[in-house]
Residue frames relative to the residue before (quaternion, step in Angstrom):
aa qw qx qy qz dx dy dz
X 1.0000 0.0000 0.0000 0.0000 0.00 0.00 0.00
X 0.3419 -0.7241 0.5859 0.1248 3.61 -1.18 0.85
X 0.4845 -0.6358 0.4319 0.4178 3.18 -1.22 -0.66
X 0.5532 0.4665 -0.4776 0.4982 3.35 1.52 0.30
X 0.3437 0.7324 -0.4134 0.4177 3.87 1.06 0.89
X 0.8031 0.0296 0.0030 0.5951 3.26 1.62 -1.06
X 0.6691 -0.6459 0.3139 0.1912 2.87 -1.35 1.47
X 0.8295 0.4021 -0.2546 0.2923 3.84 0.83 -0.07
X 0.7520 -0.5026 0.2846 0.3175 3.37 -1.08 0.30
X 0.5169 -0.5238 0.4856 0.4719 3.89 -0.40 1.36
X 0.8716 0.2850 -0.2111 0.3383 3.03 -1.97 0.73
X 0.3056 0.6939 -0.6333 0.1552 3.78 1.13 0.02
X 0.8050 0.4598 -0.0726 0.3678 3.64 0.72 -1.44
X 0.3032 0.7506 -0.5367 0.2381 3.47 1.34 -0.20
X 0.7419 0.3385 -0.3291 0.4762 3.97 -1.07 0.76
X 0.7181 0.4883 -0.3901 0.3063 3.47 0.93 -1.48
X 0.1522 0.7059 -0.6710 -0.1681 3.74 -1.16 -0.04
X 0.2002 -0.8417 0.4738 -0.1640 2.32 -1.50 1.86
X 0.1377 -0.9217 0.3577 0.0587 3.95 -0.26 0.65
X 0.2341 -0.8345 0.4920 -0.0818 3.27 -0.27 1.71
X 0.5819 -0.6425 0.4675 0.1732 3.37 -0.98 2.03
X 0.7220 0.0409 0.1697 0.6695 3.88 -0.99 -0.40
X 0.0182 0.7093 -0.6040 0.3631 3.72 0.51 1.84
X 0.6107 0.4782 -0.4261 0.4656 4.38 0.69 -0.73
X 0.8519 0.1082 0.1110 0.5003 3.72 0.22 -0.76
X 0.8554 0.1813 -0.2021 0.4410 3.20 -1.88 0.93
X 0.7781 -0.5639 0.0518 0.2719 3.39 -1.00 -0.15
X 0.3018 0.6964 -0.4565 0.4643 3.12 1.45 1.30
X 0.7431 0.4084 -0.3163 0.4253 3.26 1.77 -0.54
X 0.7198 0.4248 -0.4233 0.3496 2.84 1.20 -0.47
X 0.3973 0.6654 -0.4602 0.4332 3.89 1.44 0.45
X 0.6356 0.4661 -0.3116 0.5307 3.57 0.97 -1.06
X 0.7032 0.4447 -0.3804 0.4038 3.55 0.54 -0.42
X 0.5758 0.5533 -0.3193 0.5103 3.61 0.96 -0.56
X 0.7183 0.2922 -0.3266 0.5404 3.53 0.74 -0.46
X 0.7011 0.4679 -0.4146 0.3430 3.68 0.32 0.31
X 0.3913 0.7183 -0.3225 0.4764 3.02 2.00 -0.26
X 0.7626 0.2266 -0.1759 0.5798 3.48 0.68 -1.30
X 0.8105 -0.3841 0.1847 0.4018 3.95 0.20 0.94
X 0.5835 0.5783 -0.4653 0.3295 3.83 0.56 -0.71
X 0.4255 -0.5865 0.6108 0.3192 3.43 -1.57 0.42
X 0.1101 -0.8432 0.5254 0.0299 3.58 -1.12 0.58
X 0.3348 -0.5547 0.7490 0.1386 3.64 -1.21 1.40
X 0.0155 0.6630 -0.7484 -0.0129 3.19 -1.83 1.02
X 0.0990 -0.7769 0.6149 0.0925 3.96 0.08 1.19
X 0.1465 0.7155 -0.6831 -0.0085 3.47 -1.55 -0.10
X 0.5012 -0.5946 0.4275 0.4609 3.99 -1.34 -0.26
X 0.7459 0.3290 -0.2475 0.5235 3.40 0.93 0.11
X 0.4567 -0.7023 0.5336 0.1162 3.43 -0.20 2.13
X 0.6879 0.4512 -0.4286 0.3733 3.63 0.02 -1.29
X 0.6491 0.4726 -0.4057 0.4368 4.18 0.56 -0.97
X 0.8620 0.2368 -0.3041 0.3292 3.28 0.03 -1.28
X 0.4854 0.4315 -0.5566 0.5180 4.08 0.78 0.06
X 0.4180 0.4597 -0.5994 0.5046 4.30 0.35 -0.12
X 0.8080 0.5069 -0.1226 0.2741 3.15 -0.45 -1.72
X 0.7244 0.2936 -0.2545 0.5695 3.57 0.94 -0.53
X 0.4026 0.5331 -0.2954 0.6830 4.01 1.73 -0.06
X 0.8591 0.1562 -0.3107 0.3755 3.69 0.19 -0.07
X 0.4724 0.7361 -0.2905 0.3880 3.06 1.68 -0.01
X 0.7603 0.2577 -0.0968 0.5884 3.28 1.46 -1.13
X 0.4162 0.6548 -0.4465 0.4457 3.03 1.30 0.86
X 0.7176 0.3435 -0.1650 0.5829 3.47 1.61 -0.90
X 0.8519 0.0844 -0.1348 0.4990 3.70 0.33 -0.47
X 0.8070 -0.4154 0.2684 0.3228 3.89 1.06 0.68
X 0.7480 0.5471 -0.1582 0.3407 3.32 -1.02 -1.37
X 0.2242 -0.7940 0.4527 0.3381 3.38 -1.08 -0.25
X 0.2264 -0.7530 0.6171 0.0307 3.31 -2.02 0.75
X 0.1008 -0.8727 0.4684 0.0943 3.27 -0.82 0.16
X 0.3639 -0.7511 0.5022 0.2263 3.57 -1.01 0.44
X 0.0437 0.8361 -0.5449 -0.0460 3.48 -1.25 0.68
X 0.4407 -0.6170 0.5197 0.3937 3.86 -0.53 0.96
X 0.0880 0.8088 -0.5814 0.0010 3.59 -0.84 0.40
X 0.3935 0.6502 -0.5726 -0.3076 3.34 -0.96 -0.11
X 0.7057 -0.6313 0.2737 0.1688 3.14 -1.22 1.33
X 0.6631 0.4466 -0.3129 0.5127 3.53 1.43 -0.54
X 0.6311 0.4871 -0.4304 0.4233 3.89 1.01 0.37
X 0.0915 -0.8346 0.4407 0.3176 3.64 0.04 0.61
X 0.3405 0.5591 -0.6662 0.3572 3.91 1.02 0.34
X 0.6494 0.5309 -0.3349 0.4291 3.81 0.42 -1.38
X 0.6992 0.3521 -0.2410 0.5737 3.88 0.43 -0.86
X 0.6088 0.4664 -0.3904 0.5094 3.74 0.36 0.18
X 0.6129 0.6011 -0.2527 0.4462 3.57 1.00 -0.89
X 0.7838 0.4332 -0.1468 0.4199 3.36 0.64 -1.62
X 0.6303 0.5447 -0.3116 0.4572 3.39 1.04 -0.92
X 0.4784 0.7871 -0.1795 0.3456 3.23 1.33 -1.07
X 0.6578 0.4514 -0.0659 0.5994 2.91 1.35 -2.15
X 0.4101 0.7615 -0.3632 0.3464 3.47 0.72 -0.93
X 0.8548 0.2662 0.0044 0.4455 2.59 -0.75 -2.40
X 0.5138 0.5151 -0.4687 0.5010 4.10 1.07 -0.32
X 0.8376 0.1074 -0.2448 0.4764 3.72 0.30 -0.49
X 0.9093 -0.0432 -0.1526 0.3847 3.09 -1.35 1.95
X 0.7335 -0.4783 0.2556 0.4097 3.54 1.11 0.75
X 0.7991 -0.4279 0.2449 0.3440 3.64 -1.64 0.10
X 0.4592 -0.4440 0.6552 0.4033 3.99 -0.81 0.28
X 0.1945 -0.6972 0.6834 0.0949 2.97 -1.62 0.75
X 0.7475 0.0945 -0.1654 0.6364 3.52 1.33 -0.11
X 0.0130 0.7850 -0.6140 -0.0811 3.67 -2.08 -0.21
X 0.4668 -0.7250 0.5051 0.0379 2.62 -0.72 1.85
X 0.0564 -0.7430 0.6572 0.1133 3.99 -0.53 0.70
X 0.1132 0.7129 -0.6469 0.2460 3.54 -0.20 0.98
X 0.6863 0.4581 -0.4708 0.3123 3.84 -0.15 0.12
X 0.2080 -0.8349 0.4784 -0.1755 3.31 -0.68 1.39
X 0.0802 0.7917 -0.6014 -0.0710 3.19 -1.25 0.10
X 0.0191 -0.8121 0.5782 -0.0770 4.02 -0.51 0.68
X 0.2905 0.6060 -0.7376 -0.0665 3.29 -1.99 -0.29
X 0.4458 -0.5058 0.6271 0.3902 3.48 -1.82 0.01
X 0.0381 0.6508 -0.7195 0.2394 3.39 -1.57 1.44
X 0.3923 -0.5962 0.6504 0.2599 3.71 -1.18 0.68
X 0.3442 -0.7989 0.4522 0.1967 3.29 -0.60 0.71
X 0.5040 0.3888 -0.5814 0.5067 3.83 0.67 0.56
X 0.6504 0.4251 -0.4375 0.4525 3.73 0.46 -0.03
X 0.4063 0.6279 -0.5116 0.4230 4.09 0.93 0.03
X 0.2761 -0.7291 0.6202 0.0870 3.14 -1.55 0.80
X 0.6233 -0.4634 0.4823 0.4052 3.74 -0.82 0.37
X 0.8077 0.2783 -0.2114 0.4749 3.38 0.20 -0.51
X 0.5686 0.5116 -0.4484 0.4625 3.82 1.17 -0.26
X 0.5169 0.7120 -0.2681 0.3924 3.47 1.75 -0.79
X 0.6138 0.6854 -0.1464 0.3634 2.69 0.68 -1.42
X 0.7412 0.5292 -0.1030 0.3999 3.39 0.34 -2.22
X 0.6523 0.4388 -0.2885 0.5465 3.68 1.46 -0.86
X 0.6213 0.6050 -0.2831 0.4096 3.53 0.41 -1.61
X 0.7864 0.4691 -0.2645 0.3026 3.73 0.40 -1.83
X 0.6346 0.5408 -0.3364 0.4378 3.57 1.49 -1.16
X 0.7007 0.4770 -0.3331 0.4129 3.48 0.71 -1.61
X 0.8620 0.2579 -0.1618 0.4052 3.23 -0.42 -1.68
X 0.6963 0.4181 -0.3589 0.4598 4.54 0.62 -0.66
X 0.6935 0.4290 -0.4204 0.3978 3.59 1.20 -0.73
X 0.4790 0.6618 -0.4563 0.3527 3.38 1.07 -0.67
X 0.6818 0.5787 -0.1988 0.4008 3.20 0.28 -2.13
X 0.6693 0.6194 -0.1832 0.3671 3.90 0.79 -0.89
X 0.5652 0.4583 -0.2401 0.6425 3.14 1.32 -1.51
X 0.7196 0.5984 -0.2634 0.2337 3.04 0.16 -1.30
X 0.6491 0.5782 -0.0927 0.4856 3.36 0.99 -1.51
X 0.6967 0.4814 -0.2707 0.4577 3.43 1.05 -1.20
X 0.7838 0.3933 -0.2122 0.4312 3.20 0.65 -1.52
X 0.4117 0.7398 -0.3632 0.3890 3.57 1.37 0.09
X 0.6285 0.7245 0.0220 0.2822 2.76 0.84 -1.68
X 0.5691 0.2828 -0.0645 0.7694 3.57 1.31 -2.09
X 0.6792 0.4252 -0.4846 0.3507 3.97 -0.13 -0.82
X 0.7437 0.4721 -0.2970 0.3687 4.09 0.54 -0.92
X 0.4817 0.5902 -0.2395 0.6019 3.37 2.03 -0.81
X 0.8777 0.0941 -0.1701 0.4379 3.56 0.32 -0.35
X 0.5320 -0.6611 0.3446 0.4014 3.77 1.19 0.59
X 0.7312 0.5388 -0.4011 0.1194 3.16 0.30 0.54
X 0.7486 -0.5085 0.2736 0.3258 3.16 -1.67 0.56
X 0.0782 0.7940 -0.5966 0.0865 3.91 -0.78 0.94
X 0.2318 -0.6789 0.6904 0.0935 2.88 -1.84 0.45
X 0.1915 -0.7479 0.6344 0.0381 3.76 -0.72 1.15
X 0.1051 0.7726 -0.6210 -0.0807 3.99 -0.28 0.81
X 0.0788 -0.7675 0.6296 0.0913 3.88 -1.37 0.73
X 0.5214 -0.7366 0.4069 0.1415 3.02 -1.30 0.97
X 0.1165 0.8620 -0.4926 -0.0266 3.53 0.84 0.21
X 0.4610 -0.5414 0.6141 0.3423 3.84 -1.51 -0.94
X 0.6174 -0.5025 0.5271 0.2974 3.59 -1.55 -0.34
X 0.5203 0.5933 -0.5035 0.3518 3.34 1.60 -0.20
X 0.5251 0.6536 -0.4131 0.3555 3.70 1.15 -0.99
X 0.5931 0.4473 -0.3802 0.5510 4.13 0.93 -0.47
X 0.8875 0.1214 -0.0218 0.4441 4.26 0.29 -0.79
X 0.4272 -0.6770 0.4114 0.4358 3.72 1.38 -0.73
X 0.2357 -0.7968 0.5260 0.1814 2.85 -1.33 -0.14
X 0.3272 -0.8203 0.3571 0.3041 3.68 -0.60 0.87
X 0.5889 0.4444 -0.3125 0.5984 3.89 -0.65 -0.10
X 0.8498 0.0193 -0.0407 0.5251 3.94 -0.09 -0.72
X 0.0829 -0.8259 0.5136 -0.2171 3.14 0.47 2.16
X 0.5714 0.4923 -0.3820 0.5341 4.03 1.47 -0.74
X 0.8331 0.3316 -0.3719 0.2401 3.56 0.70 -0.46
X 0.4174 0.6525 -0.3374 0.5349 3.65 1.76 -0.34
X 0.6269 0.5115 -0.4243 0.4065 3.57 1.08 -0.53
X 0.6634 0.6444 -0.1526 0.3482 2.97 0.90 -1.38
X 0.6954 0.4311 -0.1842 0.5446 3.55 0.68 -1.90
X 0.8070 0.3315 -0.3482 0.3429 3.49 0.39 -0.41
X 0.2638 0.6093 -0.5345 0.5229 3.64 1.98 0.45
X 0.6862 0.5651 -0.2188 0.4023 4.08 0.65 -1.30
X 0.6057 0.4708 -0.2935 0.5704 3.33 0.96 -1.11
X 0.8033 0.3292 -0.3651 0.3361 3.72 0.36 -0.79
X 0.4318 0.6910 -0.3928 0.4263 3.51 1.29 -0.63
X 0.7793 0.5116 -0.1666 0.3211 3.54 1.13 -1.36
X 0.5985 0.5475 -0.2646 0.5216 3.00 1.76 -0.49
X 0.5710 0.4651 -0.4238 0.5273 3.80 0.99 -1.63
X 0.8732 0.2500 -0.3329 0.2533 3.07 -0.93 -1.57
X 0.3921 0.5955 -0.5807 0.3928 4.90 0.80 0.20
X 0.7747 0.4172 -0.2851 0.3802 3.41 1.14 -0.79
X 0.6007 0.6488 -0.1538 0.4411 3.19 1.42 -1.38
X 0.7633 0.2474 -0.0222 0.5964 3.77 0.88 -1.11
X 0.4835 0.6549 -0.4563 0.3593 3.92 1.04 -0.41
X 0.6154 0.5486 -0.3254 0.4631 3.71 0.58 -0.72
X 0.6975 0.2774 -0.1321 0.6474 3.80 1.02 -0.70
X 0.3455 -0.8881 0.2046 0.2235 3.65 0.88 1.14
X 0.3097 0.6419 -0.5924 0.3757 3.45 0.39 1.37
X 0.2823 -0.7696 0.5725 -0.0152 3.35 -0.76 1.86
X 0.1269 -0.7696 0.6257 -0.0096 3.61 -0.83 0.86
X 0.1416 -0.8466 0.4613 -0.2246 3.90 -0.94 1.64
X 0.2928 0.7959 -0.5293 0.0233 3.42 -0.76 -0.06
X 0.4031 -0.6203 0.6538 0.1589 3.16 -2.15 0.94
X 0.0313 -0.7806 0.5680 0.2591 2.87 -1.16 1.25
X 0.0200 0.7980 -0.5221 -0.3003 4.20 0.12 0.26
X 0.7067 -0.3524 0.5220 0.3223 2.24 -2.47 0.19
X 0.7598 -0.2658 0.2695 0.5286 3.90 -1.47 -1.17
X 0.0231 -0.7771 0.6235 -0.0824 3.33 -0.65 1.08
X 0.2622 0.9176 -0.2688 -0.1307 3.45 0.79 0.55
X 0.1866 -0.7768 0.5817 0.1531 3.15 -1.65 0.65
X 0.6718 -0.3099 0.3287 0.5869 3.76 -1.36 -0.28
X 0.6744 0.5531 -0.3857 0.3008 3.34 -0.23 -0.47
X 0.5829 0.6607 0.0946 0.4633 3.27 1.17 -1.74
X 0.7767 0.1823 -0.1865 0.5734 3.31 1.02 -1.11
X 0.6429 0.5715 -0.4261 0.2801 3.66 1.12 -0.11
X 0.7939 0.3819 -0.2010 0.4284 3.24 1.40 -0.84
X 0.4939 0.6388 -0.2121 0.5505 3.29 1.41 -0.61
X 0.7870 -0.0698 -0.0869 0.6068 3.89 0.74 -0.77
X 0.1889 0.8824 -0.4262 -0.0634 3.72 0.45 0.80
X 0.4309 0.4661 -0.5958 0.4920 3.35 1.38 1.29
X 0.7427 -0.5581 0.2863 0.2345 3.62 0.04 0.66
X 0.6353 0.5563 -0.3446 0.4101 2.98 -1.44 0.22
X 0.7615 -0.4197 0.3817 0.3134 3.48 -1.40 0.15
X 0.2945 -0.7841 0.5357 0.1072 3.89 -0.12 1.13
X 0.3939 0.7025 -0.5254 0.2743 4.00 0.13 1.19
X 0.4962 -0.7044 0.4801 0.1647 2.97 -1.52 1.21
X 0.1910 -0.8111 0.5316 0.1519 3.68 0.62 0.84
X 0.7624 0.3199 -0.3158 0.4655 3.71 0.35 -0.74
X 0.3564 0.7993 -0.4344 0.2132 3.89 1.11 0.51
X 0.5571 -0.7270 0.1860 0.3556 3.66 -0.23 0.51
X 0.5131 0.6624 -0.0583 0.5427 2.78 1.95 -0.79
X 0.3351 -0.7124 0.5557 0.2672 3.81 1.05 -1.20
X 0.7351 0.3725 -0.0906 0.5592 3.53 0.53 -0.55
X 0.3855 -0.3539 0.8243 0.2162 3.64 -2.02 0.52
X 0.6601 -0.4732 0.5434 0.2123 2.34 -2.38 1.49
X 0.5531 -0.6753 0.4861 0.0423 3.36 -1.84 0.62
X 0.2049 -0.8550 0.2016 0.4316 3.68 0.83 0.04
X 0.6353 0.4402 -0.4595 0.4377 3.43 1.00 -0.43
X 0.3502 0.6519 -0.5594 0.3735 3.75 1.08 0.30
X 0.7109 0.5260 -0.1769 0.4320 3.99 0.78 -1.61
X 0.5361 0.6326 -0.2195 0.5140 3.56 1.63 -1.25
X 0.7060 0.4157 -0.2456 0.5181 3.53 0.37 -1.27
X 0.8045 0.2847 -0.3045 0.4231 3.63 0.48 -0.83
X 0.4936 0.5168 -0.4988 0.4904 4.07 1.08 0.12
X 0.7431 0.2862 -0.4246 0.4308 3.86 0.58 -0.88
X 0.4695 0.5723 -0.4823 0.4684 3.85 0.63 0.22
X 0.6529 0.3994 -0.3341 0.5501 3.74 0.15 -0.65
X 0.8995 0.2300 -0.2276 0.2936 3.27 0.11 -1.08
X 0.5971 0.6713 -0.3743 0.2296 3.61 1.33 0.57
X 0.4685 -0.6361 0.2518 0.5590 3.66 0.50 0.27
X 0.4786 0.5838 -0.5376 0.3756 4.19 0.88 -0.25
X 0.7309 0.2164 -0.2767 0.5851 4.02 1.23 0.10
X 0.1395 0.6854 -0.6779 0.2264 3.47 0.38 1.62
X 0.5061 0.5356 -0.4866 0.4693 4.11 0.63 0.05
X 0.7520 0.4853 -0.2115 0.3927 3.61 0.80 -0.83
X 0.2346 0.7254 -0.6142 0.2038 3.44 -0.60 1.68
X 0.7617 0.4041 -0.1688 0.4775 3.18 -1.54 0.09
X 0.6084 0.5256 -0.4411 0.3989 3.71 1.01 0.58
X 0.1753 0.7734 -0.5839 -0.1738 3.39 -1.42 -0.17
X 0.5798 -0.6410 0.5024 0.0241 2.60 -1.08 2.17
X 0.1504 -0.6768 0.7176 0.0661 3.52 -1.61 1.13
X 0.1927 0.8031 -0.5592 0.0716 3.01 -1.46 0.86
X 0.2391 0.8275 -0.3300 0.3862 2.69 0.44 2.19
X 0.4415 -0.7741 0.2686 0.3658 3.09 2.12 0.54
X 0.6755 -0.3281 0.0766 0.6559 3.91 0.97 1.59
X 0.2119 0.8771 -0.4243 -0.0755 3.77 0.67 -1.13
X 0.6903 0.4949 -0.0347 0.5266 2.94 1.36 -2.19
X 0.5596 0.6642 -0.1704 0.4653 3.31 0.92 -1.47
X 0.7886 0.2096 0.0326 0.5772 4.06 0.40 -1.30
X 0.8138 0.0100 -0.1911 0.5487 4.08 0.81 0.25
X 0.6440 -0.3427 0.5554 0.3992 3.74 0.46 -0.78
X 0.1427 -0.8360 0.5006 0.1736 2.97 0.92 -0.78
X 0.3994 0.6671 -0.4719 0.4156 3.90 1.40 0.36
X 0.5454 -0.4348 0.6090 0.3776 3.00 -2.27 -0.88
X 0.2598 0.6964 -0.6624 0.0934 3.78 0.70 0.32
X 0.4508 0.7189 -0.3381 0.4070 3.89 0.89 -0.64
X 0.6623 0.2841 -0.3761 0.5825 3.63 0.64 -0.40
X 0.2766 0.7119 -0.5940 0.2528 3.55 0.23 0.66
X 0.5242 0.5840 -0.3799 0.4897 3.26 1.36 -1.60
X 0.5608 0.6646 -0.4579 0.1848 4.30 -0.10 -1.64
X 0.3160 -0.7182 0.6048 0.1362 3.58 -0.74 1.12
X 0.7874 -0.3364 0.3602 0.3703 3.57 -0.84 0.16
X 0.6262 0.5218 -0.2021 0.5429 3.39 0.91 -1.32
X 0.6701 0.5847 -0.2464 0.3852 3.39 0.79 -1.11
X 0.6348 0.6089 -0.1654 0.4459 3.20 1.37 -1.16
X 0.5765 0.5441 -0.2677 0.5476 3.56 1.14 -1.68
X 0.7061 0.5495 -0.2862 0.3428 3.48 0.31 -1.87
X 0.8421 0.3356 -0.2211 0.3597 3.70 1.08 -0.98
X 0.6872 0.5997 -0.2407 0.3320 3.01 1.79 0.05
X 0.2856 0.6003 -0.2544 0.7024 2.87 2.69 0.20
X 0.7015 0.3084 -0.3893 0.5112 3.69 0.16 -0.39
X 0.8213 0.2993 -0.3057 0.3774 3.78 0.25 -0.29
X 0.4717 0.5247 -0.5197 0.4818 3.17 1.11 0.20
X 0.5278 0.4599 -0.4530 0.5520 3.87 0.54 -1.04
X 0.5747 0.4866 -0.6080 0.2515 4.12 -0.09 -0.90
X 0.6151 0.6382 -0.1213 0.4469 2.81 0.83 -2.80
X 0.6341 0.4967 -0.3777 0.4567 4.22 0.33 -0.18
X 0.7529 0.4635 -0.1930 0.4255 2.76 0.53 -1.85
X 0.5457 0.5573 -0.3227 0.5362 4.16 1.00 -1.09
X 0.5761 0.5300 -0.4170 0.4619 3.80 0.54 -1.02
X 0.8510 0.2614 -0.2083 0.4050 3.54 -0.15 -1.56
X 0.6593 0.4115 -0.4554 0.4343 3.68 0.76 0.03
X 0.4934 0.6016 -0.4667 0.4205 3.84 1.22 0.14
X 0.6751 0.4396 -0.2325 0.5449 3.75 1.36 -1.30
X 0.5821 0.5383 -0.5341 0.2935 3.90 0.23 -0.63
């Protein structure tokens, strides 16, 4: 990404420091990059340290400034108590937080396990709540002004079949985002969210389309999957203070998606058994393949 990718003036963010969940990869990086573009310092946490110190090491390799990596995982709050900790020890308080770590796939739910449940539910809706809760906490303790942005979907407006652990979840997020704009807005800490459409990444296309191929919404209004500096332009908008009036929203961006299908997975209704086996062999190999590149 460049700066003729995004639509504002150098320096929108100068002062802000800001810290983006699942920040190594996909579209936490390419959010964390947009805010360092326009000046902010940036925390990038994830469960795998080696990606997101890469990632914040190549980040200020191309556009400067400064970033950092942190091992996280977001669903322990000793571990989220630590980091913030470390944070707020170097160079003072976050002024914003990006919930953006995630986890999904498509699965019939009478075939879900407790623990496949779990693995979605704990990142989205407990890691959220955690960041959240923590950085809440020092920001109301010490008056200051924040911004909390969450990534959610469009299932949180209608659900979503087949990926029922994560509609549960995002729309735990979606409400968190509404109560607490009202609950904490008076003591100026704004609370947001994006929900997009197909933006796709590696992640995204293994579990989400794990018979293969290219992941597109052919019946989309638009023709096309979301763009990223399209998602970039609208995270550094939310999170700059020229949209301190703005709380308690969440923003689609998914080119009509919701509007013209639901924008869900009700569609795998059609999936024959075979279909089912075929996709539950392809994400296990994912979920393998993620294991051994966590241990090398």
């Amino acid at each position: 990404m460049t700066l003729d990718d995004l639509i504002y003036k150098p320096g929108l963010l100068q002062g802000e420091r800001i810290l983006v969940t699942g920040g190594g990869t996909g579209l936490g990086r390419v959010m964390a990059e947009a805010f360092l573009m326009m000046g902010a310092d940036i925390y990038l946490c994830g469960r795998r340290g080696a990606v997101v110190e890469q990632t914040a090491q190549e980040l200020v390799q191309q556009h400067g400034g400064r970033a950092t990596g942190h091992a996280c995982d977001v669903r322990q709050p000793e571990a989220v108590e630590q980091m913030i900790e470390a944070i707020w020890a170097d160079g003072g308080a976050l002024t914003g937080l990006v919930n953006n770590a995630a986890g999904n796939f498509v699965s019939r739910t009478e075939d879900l396990s407790m623990r496949a449940f779990d693995a979605v539910a704990n990142i989205v809706m407990r890691g959220s709540f955690n960041l959240t809760l923590e950085c809440g906490r020092r920001w109301l303790a010490e008056g200051r002004k924040a911004s909390v942005l969450s990534i959610l979907t469009t299932w949180v407006w209608n659900g979503s079949a087949f990926t029922v652990p994560s509609a549960m979840a995002k729309s735990g997020v979606h409400a968190m985002t509404q109560s607490l704009a009202v609950e904490w807005g008076n003591r100026g800490i704004r609370f947001n969210a994006i929900a997009p459409g197909l933006f796709p990444t590696e992640g995204m296309s293994a579990r989400l389309n794990p018979q293969g191929g290219e992941h597109v919404r052919a019946d989309n209004p638009m023709g096309r999957n979301g763009r990223m500096p399209e998602l970039a332009n609208l995270a550094v908008f939310l999170m700059s203070r020229q949209a301190e009036y703005l709380t308690g929203q969440t923003i689609a961006i998914d080119g009509g998606q919701y509007q013209a299908t639901g924008g869900n997975f009700a569609g795998l209704a059609s999936w024959s058994d075979q279909d089912w086996a075929n996709a539950r062999s392809a994400i296990e190999s994912r979920n393998a393949a993620d294991r051994q590149q966590r241990t090398a």
